[in-house]
Backbone as CSV, one residue per row, in Angstrom:
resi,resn,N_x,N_y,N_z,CA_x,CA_y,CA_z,C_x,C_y,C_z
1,UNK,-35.901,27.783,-92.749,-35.118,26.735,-93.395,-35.297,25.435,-92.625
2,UNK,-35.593,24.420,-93.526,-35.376,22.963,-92.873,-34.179,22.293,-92.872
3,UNK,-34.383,21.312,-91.338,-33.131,20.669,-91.422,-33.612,19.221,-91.262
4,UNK,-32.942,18.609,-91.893,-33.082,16.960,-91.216,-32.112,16.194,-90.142
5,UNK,-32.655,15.515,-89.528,-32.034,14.818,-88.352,-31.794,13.442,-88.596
6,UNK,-30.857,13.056,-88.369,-30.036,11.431,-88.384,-29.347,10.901,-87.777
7,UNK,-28.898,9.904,-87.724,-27.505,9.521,-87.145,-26.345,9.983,-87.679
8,UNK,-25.315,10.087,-86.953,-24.290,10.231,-87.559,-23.374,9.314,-88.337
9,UNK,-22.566,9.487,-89.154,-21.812,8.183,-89.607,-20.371,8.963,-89.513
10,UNK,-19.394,7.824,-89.539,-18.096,8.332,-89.478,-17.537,8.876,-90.611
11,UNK,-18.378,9.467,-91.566,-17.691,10.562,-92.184,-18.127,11.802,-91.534
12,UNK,-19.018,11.802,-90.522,-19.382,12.873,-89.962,-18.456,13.812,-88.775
13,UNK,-18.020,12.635,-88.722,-16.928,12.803,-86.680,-16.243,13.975,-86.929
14,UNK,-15.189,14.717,-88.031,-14.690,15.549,-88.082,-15.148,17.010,-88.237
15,UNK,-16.659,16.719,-88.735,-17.587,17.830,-89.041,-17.915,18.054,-87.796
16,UNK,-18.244,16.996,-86.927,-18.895,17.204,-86.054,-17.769,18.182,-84.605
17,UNK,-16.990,17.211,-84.694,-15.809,18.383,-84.042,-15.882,19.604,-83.890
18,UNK,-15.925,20.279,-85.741,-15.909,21.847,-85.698,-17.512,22.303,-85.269
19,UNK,-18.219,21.495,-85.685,-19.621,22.426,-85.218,-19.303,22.379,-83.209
20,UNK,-19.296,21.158,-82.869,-19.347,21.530,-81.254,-18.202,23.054,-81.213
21,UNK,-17.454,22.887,-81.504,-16.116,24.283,-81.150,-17.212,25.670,-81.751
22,UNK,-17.179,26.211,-82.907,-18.008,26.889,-82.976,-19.454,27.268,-82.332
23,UNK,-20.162,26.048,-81.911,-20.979,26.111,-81.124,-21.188,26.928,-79.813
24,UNK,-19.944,26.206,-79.103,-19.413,26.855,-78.031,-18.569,27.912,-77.813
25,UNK,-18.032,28.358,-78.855,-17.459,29.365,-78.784,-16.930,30.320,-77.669
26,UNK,-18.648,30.735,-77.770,-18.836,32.205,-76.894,-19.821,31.832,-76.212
27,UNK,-20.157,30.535,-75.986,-20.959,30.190,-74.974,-20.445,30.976,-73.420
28,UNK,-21.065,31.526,-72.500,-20.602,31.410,-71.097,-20.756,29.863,-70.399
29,UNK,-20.108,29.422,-69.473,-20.223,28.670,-68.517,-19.376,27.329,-69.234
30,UNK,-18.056,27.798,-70.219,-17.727,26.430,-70.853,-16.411,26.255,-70.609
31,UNK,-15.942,24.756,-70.394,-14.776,24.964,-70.555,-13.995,24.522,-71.551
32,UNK,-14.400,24.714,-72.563,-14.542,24.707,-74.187,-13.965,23.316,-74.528
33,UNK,-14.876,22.201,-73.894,-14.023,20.505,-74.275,-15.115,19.962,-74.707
34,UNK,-16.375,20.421,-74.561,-17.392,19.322,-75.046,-17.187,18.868,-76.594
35,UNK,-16.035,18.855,-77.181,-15.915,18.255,-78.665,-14.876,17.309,-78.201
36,UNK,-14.200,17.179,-77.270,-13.002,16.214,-76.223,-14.227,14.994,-75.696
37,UNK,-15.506,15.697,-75.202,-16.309,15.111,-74.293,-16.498,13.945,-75.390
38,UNK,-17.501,14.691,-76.336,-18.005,13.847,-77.490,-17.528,12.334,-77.754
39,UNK,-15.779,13.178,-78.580,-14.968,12.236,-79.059,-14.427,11.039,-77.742
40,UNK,-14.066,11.194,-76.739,-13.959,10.175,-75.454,-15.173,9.706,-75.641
41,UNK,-16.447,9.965,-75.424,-17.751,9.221,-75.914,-17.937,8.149,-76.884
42,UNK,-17.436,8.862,-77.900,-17.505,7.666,-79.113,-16.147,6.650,-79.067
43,UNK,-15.055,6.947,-78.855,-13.968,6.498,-78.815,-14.705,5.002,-77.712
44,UNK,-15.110,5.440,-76.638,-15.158,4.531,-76.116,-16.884,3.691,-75.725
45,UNK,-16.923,3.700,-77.404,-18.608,3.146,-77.585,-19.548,3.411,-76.909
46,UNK,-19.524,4.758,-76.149,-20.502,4.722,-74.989,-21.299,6.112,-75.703
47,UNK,-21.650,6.174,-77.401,-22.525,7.312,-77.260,-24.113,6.253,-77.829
48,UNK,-24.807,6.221,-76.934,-26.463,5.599,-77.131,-27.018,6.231,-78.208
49,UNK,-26.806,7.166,-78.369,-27.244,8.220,-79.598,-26.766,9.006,-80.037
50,UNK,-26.598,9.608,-81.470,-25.244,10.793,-81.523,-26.322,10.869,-83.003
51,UNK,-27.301,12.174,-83.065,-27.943,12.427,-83.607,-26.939,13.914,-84.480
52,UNK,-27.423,13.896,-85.982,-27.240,15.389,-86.394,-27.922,16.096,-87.128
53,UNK,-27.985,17.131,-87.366,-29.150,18.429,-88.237,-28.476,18.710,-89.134
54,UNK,-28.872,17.900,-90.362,-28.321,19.039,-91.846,-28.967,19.689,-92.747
55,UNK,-28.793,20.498,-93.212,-29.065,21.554,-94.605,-28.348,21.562,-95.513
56,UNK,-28.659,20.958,-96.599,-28.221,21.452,-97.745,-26.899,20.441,-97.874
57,UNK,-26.889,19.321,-97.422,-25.016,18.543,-97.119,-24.306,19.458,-95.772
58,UNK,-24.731,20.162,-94.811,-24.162,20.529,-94.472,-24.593,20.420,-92.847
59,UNK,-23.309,19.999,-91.822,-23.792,19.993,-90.585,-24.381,21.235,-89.838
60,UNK,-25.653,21.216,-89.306,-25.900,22.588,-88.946,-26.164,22.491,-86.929
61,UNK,-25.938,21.175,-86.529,-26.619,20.731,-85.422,-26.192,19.567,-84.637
62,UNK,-25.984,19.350,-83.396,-25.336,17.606,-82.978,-26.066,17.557,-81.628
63,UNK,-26.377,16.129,-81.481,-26.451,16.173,-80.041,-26.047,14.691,-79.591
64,UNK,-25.377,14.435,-78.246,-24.928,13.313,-77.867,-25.708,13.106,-76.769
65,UNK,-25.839,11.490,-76.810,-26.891,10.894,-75.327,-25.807,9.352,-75.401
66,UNK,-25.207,9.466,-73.803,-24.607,8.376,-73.508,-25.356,8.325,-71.943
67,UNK,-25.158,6.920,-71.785,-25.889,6.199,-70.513,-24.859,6.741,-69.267
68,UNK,-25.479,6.863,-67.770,-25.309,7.009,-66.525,-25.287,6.454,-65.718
69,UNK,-24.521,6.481,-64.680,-24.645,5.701,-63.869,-25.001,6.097,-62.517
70,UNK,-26.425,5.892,-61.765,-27.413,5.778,-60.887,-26.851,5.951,-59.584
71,UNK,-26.522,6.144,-58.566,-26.304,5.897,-57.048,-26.549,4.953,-56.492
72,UNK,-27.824,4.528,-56.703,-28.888,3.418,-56.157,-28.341,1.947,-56.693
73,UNK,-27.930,1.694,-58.515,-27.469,1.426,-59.516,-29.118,0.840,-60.029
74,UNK,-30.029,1.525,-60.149,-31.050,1.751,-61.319,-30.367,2.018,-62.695
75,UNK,-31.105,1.374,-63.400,-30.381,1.311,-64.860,-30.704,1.601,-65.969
76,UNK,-30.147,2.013,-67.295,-31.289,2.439,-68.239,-30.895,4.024,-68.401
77,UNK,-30.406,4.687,-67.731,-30.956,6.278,-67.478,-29.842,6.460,-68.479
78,UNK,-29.974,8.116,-69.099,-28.592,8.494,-69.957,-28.767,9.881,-69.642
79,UNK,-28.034,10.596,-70.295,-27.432,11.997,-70.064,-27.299,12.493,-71.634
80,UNK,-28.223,13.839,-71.812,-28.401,13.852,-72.813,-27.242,15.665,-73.076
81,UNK,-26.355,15.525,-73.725,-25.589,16.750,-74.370,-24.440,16.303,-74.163
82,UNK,-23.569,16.517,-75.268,-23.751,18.355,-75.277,-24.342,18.546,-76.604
83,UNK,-25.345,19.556,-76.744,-25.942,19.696,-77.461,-26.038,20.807,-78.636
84,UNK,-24.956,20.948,-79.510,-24.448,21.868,-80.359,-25.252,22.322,-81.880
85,UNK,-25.451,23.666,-81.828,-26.137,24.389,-82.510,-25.299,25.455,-83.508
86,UNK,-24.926,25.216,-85.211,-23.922,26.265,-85.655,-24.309,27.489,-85.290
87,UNK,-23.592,28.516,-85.033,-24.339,29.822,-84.435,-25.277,30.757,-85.393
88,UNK,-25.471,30.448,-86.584,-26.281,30.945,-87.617,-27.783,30.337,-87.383
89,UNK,-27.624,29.293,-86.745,-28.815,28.433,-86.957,-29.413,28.352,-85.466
90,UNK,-28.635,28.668,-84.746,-29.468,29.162,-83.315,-30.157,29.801,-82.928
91,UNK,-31.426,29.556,-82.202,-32.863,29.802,-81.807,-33.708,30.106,-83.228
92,UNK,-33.686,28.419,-83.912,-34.021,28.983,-84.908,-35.052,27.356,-84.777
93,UNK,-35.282,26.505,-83.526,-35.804,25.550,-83.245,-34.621,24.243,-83.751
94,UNK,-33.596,24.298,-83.916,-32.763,23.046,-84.377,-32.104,22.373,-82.991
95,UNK,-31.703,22.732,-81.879,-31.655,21.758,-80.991,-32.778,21.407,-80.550
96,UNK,-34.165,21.386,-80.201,-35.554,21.666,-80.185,-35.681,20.173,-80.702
97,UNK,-35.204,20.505,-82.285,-35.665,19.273,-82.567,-34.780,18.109,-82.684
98,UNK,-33.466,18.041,-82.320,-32.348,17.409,-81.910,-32.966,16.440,-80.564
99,UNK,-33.187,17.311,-79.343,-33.724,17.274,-78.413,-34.925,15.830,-78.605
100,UNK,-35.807,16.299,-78.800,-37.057,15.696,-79.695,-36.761,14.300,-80.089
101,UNK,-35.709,14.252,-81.370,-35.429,13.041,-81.949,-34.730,12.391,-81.092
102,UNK,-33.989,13.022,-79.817,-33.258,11.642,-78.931,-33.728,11.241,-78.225
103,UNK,-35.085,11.731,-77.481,-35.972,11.478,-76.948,-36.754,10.108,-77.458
104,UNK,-36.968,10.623,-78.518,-37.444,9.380,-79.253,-36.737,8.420,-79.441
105,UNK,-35.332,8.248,-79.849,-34.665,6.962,-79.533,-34.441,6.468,-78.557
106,UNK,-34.156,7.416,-77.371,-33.821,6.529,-75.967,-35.825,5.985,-75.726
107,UNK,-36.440,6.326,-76.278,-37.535,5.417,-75.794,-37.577,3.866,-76.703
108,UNK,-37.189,4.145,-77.734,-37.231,2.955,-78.339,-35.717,1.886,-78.121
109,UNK,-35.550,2.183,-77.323,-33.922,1.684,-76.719,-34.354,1.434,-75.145
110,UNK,-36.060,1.534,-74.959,-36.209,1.241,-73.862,-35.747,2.201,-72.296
111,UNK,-35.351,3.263,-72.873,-34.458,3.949,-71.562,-35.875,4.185,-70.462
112,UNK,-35.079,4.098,-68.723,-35.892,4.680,-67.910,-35.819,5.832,-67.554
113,UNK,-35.197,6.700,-67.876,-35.173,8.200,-68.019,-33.679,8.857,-68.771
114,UNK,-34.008,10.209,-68.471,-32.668,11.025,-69.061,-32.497,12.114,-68.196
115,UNK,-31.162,12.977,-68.004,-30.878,13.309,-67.505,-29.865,14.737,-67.753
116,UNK,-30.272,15.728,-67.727,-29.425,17.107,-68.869,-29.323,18.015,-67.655
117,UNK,-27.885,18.117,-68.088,-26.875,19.260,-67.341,-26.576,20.734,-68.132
118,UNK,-27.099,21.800,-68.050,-27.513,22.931,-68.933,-28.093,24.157,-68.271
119,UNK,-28.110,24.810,-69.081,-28.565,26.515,-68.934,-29.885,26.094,-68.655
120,UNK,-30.705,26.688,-67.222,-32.111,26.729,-67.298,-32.831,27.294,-68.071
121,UNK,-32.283,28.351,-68.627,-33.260,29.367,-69.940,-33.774,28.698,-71.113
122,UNK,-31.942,27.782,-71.025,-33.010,26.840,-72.351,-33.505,25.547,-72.064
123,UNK,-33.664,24.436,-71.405,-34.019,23.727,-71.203,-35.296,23.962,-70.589
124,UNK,-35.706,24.600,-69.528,-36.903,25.409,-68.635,-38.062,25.139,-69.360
């Protein structure tokens, strides 16, 4: 099954809510807020990208990339997740290509790198 990838619009924000929760569910290693994370993200204009995967009208996929801040204070860099997958549609290549498409915007947004906090199995 195909999905397409976009931006989000604010009829999306509430969809997007339940997919991160379901997402995470039964994730291990969570402390089940990355839909708290998100929304503080957007609330406070700081998501650089907030990409989503649909099928059919329907959210199947999200991923958020907001900017970081450096040690050094090098600039540019962002932090890419949390990166939510409905659990039907997992390992089925849809964060893959979530992944992919934000990649591609933080280059055309000029970014000097990115930066993901995650399971090595899948990122690796």
């Amino acid at each position: 099954m195909s999905v397409a990838i976009r931006s989000e619009s604010p009829l999306d924000v509430a969809a997007i809510d339940v997919l991160i929760v379901s997402a995470f569910l039964d994730a291990p290693h969570t402390s089940h807020t990355e839909q708290l994370i998100v929304k503080g993200l957007r609330e406070a204009k700081q998501l650089s990208v907030s990409l989503v995967a649909e099928n059919k009208g329907n959210l199947v996929g999200h991923v958020a990339v907001s900017p970081v801040s450096i040690s050094d204070g090098t600039e540019h860099w962002y932090g890419l997740g949390p990166i939510s997958v409905a659990p039907e549609w997992q390992r089925q290549g849809v964060g893959s290509q979530l992944v992919e498409q934000a990649l591609t915007e933080l280059r055309k947004l000029g970014a000097a790198g990115c930066v993901v906090l995650g399971e090595p199995q899948y990122y690796g």
